[in-house]
C-alpha positions as a Markdown table, in Angstrom:
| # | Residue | x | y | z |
|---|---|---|---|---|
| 1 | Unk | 147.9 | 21.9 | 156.0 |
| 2 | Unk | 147.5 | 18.4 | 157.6 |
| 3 | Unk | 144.2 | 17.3 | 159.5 |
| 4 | Unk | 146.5 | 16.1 | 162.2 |
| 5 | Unk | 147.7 | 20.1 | 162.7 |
| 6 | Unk | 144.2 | 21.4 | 162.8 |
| 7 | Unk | 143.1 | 18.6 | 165.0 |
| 8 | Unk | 145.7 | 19.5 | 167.7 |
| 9 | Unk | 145.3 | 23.3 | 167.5 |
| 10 | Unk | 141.6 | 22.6 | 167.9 |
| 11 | Unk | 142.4 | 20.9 | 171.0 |
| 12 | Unk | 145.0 | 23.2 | 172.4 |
| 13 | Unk | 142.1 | 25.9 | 172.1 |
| 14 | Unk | 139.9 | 23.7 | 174.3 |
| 15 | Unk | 142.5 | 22.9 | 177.0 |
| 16 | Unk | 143.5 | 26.3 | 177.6 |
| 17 | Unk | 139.3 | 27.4 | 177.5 |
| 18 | Unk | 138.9 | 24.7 | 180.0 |
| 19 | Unk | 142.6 | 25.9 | 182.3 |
| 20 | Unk | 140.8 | 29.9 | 182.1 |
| 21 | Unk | 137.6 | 28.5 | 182.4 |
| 22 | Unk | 136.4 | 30.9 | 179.3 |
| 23 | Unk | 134.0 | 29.7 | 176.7 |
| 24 | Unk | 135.7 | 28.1 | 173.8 |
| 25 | Unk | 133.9 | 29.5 | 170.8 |
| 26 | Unk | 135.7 | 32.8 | 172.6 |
| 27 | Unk | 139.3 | 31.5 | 172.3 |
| 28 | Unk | 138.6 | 30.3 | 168.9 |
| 29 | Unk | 137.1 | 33.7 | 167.4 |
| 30 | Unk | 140.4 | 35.3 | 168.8 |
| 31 | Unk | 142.3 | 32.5 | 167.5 |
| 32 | Unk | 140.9 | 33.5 | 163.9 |
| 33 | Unk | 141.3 | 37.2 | 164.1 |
| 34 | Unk | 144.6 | 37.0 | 165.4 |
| 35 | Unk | 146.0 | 34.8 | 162.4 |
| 36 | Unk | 144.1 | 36.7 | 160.1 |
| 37 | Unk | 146.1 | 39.8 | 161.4 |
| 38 | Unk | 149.2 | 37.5 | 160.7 |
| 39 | Unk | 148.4 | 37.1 | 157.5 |
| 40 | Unk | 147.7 | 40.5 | 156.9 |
| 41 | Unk | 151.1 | 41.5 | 158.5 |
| 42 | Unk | 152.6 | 39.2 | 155.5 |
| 43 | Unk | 150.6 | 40.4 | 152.9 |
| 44 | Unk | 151.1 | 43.1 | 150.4 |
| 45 | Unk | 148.3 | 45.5 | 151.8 |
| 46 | Unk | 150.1 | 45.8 | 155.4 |
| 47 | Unk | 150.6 | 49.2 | 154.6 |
| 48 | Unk | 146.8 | 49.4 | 153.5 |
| 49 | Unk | 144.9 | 49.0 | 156.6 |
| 50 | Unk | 145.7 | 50.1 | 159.8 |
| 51 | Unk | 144.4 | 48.3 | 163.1 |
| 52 | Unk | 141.9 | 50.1 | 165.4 |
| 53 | Unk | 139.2 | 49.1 | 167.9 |
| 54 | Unk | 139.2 | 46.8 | 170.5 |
| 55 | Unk | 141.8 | 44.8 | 169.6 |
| 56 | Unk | 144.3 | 47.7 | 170.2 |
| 57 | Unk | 143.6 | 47.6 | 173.9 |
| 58 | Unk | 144.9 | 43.7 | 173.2 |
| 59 | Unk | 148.4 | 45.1 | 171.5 |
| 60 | Unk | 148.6 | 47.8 | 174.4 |
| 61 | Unk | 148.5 | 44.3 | 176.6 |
| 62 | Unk | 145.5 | 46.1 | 178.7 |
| 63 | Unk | 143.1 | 43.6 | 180.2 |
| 64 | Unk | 140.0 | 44.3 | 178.3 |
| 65 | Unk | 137.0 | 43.4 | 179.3 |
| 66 | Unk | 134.9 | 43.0 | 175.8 |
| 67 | Unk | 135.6 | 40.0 | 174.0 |
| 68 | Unk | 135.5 | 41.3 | 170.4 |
| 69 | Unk | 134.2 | 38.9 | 167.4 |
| 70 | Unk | 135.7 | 41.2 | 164.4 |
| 71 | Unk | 138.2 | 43.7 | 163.3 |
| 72 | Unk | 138.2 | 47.4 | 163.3 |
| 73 | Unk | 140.5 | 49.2 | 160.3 |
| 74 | Unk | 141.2 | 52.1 | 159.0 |
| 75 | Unk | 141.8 | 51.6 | 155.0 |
| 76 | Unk | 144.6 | 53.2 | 153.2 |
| 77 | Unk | 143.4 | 52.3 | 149.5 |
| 78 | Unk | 140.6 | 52.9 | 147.7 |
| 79 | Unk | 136.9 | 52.9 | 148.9 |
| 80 | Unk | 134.8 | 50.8 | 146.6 |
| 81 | Unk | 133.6 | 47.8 | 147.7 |
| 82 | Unk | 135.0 | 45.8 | 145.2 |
| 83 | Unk | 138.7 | 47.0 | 145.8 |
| 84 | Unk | 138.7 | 46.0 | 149.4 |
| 85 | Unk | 137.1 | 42.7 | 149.0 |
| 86 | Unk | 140.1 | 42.1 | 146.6 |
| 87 | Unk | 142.3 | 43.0 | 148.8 |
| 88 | Unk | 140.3 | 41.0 | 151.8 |
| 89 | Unk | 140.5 | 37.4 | 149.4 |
| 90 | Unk | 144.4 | 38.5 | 148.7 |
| 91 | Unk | 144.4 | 38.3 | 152.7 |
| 92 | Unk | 143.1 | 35.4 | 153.4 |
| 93 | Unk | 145.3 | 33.5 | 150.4 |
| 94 | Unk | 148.3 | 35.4 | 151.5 |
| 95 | Unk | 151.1 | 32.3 | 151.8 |
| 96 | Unk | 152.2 | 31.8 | 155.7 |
| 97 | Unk | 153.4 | 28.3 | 157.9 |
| 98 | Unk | 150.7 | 26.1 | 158.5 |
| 99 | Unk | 148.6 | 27.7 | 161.4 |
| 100 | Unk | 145.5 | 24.7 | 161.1 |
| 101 | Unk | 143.2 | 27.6 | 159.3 |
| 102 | Unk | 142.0 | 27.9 | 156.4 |
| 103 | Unk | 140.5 | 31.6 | 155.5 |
| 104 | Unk | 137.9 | 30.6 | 152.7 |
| 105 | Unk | 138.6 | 33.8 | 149.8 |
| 106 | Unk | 135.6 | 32.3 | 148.0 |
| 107 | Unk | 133.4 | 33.1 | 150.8 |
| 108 | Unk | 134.2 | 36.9 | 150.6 |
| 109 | Unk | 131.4 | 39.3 | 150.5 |
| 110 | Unk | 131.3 | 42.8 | 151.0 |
| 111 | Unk | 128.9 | 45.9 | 151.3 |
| 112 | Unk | 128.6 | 49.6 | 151.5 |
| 113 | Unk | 127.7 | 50.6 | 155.1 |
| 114 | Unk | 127.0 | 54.2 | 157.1 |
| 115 | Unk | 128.1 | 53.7 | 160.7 |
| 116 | Unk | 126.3 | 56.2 | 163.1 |
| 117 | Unk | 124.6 | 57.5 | 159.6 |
| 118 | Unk | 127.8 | 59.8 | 158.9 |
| 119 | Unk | 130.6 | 57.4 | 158.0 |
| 120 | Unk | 130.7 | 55.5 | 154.8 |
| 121 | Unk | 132.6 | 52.6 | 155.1 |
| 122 | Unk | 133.2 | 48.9 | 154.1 |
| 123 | Unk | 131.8 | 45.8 | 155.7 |
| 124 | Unk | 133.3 | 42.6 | 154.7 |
| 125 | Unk | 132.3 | 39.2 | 155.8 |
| 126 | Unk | 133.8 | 35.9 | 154.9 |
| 127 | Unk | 134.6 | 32.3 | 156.8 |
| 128 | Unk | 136.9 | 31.0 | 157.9 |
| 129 | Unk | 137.4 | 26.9 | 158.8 |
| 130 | Unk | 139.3 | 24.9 | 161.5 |
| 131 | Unk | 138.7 | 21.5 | 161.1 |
| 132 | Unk | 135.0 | 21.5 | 160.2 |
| 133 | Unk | 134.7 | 24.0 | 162.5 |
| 134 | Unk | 133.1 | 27.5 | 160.7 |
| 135 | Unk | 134.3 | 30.5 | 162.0 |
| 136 | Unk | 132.0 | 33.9 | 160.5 |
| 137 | Unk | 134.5 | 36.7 | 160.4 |
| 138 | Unk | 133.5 | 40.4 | 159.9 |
| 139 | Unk | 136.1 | 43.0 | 159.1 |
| 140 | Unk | 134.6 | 46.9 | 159.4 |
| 141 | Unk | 136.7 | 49.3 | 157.5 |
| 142 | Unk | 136.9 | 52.9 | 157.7 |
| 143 | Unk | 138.2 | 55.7 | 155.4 |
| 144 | Unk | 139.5 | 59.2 | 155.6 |
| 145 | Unk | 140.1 | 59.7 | 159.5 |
| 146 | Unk | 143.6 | 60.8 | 160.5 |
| 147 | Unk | 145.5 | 59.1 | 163.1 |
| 148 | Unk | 147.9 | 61.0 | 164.9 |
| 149 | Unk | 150.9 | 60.8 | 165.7 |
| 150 | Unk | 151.4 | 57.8 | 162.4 |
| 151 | Unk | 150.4 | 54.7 | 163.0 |
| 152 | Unk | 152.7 | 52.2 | 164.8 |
| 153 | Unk | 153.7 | 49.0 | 164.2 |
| 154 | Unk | 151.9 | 47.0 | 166.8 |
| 155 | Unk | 152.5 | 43.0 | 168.3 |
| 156 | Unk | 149.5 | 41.1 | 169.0 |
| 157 | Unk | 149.9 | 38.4 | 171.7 |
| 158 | Unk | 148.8 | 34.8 | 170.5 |
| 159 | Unk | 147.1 | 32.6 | 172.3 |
| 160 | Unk | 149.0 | 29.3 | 170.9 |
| 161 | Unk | 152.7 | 28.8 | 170.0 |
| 162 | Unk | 152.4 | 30.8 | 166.2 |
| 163 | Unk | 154.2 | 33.9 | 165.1 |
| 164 | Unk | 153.0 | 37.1 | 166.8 |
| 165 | Unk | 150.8 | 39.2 | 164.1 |
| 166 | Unk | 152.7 | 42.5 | 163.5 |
| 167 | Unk | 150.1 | 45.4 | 162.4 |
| 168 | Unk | 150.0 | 48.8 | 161.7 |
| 169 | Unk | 147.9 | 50.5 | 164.5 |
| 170 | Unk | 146.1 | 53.4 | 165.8 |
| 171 | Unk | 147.5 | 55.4 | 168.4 |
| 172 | Unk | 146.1 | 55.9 | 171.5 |
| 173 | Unk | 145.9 | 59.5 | 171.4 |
| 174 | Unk | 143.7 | 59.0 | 168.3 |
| 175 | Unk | 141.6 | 56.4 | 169.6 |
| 176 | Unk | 140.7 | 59.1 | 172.8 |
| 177 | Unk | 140.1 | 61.7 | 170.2 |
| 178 | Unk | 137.7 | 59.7 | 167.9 |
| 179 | Unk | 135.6 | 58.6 | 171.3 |
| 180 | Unk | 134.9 | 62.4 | 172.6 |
| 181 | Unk | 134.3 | 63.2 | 169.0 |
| 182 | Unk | 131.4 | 60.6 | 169.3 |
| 183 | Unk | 130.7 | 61.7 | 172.5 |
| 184 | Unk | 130.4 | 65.8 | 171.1 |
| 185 | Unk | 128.3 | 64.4 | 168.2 |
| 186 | Unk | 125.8 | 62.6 | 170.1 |
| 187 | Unk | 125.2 | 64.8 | 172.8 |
| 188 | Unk | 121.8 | 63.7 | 174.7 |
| 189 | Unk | 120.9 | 60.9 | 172.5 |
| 190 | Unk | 124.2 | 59.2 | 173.6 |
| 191 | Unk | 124.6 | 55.3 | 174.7 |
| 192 | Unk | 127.8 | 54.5 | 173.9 |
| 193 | Unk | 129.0 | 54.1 | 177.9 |
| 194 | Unk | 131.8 | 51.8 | 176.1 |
| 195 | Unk | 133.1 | 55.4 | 174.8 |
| 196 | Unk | 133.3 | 56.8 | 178.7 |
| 197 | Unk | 135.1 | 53.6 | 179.8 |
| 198 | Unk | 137.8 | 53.5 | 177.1 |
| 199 | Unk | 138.8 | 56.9 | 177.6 |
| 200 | Unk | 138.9 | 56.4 | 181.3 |
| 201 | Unk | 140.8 | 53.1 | 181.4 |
| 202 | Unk | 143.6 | 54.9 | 178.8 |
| 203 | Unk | 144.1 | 57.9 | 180.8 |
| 204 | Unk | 144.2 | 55.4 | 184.4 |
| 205 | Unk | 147.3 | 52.8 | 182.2 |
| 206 | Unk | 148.8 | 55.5 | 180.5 |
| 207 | Unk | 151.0 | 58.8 | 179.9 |
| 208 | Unk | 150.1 | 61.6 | 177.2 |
| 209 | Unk | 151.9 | 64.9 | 176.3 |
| 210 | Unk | 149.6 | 67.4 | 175.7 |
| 211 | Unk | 150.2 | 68.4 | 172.4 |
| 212 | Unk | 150.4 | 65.2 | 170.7 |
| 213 | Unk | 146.7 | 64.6 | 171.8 |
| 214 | Unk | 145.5 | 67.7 | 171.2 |
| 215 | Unk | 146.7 | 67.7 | 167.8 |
| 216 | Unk | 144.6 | 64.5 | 167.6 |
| 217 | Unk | 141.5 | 66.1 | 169.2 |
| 218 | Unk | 142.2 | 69.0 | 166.1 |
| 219 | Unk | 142.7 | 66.8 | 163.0 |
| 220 | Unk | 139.7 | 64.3 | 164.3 |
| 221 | Unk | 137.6 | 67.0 | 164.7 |
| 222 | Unk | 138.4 | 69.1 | 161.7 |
| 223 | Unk | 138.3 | 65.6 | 159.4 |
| 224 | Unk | 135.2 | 64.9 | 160.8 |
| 225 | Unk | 133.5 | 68.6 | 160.8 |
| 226 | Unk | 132.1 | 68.7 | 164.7 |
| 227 | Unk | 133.2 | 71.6 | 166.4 |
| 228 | Unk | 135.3 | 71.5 | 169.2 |
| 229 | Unk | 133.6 | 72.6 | 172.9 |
| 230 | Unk | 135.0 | 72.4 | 176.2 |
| 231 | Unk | 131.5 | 71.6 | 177.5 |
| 232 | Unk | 129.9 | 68.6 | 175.8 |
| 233 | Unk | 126.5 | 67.7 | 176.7 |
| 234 | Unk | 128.0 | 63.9 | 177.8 |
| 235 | Unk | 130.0 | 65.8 | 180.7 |
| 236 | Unk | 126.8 | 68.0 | 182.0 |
| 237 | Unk | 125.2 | 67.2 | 185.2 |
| 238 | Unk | 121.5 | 66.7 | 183.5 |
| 239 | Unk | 123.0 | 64.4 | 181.4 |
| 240 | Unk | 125.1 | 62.3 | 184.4 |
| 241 | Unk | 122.1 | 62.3 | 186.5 |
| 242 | Unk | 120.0 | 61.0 | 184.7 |
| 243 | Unk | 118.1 | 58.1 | 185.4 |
| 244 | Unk | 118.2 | 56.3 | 182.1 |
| 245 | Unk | 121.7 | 57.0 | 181.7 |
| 246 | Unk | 123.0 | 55.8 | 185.0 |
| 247 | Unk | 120.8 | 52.7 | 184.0 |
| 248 | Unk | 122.5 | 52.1 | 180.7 |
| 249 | Unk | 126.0 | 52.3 | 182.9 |
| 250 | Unk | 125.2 | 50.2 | 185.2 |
| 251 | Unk | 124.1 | 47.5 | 182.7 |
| 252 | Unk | 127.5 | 48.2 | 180.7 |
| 253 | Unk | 129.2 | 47.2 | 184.3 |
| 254 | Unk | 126.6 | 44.2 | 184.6 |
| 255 | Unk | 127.2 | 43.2 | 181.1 |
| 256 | Unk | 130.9 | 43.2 | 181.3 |
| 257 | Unk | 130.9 | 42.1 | 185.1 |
| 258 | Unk | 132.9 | 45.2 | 185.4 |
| 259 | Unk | 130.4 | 45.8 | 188.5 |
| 260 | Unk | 132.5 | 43.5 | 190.3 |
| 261 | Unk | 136.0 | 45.6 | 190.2 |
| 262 | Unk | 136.2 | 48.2 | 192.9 |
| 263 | Unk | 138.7 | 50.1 | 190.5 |
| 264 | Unk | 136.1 | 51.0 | 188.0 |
| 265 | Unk | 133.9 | 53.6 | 188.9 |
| 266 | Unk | 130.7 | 52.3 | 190.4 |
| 267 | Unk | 128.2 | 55.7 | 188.5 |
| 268 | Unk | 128.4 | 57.6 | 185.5 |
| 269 | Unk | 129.2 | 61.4 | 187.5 |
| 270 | Unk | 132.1 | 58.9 | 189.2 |
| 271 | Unk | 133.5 | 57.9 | 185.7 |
| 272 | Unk | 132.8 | 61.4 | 183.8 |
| 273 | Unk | 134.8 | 63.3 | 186.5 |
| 274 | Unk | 138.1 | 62.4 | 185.4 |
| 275 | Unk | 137.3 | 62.3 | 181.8 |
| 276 | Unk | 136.8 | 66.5 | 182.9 |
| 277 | Unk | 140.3 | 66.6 | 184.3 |
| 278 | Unk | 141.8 | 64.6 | 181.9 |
| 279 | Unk | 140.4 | 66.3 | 178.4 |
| 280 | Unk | 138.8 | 69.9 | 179.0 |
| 281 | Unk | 142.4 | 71.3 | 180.1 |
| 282 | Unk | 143.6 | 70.1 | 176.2 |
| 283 | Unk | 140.0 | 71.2 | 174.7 |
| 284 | Unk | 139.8 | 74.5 | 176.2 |
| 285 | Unk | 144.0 | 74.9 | 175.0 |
| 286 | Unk | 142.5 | 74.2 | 171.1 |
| 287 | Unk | 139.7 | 76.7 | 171.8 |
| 288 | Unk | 141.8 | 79.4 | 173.1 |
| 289 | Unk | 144.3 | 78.6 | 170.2 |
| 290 | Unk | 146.7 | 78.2 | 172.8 |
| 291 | Unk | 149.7 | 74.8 | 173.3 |
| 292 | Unk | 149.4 | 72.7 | 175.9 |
| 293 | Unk | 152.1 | 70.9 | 176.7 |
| 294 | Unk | 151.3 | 69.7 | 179.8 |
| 295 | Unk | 152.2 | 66.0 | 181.2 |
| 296 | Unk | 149.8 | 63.5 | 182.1 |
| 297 | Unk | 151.4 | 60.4 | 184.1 |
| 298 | Unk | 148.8 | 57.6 | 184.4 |
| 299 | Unk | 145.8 | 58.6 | 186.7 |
| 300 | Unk | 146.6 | 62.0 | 186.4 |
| 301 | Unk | 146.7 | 64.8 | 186.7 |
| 302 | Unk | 148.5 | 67.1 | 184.1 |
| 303 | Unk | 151.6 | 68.5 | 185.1 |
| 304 | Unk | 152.8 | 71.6 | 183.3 |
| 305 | Unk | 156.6 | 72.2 | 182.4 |
């Protein structure tokens, strides 16, 4: 790697921050994840770790609105802490064309973590350099979820003229199922407007047959031992109308300026009402112990055979 390459990536980043007027520590946290995820693509564990998260929404090539400052996986090896740092330093030494980073395996840390106080999983944190430039990096991996139908082989864009990162990833259906299960878990106590959004933007961009996400819905549920309802407490008028809820919306929108696009829903009942018609057809199918293979074309509604 020359000084002269890391110097002129350093100030393609900037140009294009200043052309999209976006901050620039932005473009270069993206810039790090995404050749990370190259190298990971090269690497021996590419069949170890499966993408999930927000950067999914960036493979589907959906405008998302959350800039994300760390990677969400799904790990295909074992749990201990010390097996995925291995594999993490393998990453980040994992032989690729000069990109201007350097991924510093030295730096590589790891710890046990319990995320919503029911998930074990591994966090991972290491640096990475362009230029003298430091970049902190954070990698959250999960174990033991299912992801239905198999993970795909995903495309990342880039932002510069480098080799697209080519990932295993979640599905969507698997992604929708994982985000009501959070929603059925957390019932009253939850905050997590991001969940109602996601679900809502996927079933506005895309098409679903029934039965591939219900058998998502199942397997996420069953791995993760919540019973299934057609009624969760999130959908529930009490819980829509309320005042602190339709606060904590509202500052999502703020937060995101999401407030300013008419096609997001303005208030919580407005962005739980199609969540209703898009999932309690499929939940109250798995309840009943009946298929469903309706249709769903983007926006809605199902359409049965």
């Amino acid at each position: 790697m020359t000084a002269n390459l890391s110097a002129s990536v350093h100030q393609q980043l900037l140009n294009r921050a200043r052309a999209e007027q976006r901050p620039f520590n932005e473009l270069l946290h993206y810039f790090a994840l995404e050749r990370f995820l190259y190298r990971l693509g090269c690497s021996p564990y590419t069949e170890r770790f499966v993408l999930k998260g927000a950067l999914m929404f960036t493979a589907w090539q959906v405008q998302f609105p959350r800039p994300t400052r760390d990677i969400d996986l799904l790990g295909r090896l074992d749990n201990a802490v010390e097996q995925v740092v291995n594999a993490v330093r393998a990453i980040c030494e994992q032989p690729v064309a000069a990109d201007g980073l350097r991924f510093a395996a030295e730096t590589v840390v790891g710890e046990r973590i319990i995320e919503a106080a029911d998930y074990a999983g591994v966090r991972v944190r290491f640096t990475a350099y362009l230029e003298q430039a430091r970049i902190p990096m954070q990698l959250d991996v999960g174990f033991g979820d299912a992801v239905v139908p198999a993970p795909v082989l995903v495309s990342l864009p880039t932002l510069l003229d480098f080799p697209a990162p080519e990932v295993r990833g979640y599905t969507r259906e698997s992604v929708i199922a994982e985000k009501l299960q959070s929603m059925v878990r957390l019932g009253e106590i939850n905050s997590r407007m991001k969940d109602f959004f996601d679900i809502w933007l996927l079933a506005q961009r895309f098409e679903f047959e029934g039965w591939t996400l219900a058998e998502a819905i199942q397997e996420t549920f069953s791995r993760r031992e919540t019973e299934l309802t057609a009624t969760p407490i999130a959908w529930d008028s009490r819980f829509t109308g309320n005042p602190d809820k339709q606060a904590q919306w509202r500052a999502f929108l703020r937060r995101y300026r999401l407030d300013q696009d008419a096609t997001v829903p303005p208030t919580l009942p407005q962005v739980v009402e199609p969540l209703v018609v898009f999932l309690r057809p499929v939940l109250q199918a798995l309840l009943e112990k009946q298929p469903f293979d309706g249709h769903w074309s983007p926006g809605g509604p199902w359409a049965t055979p």
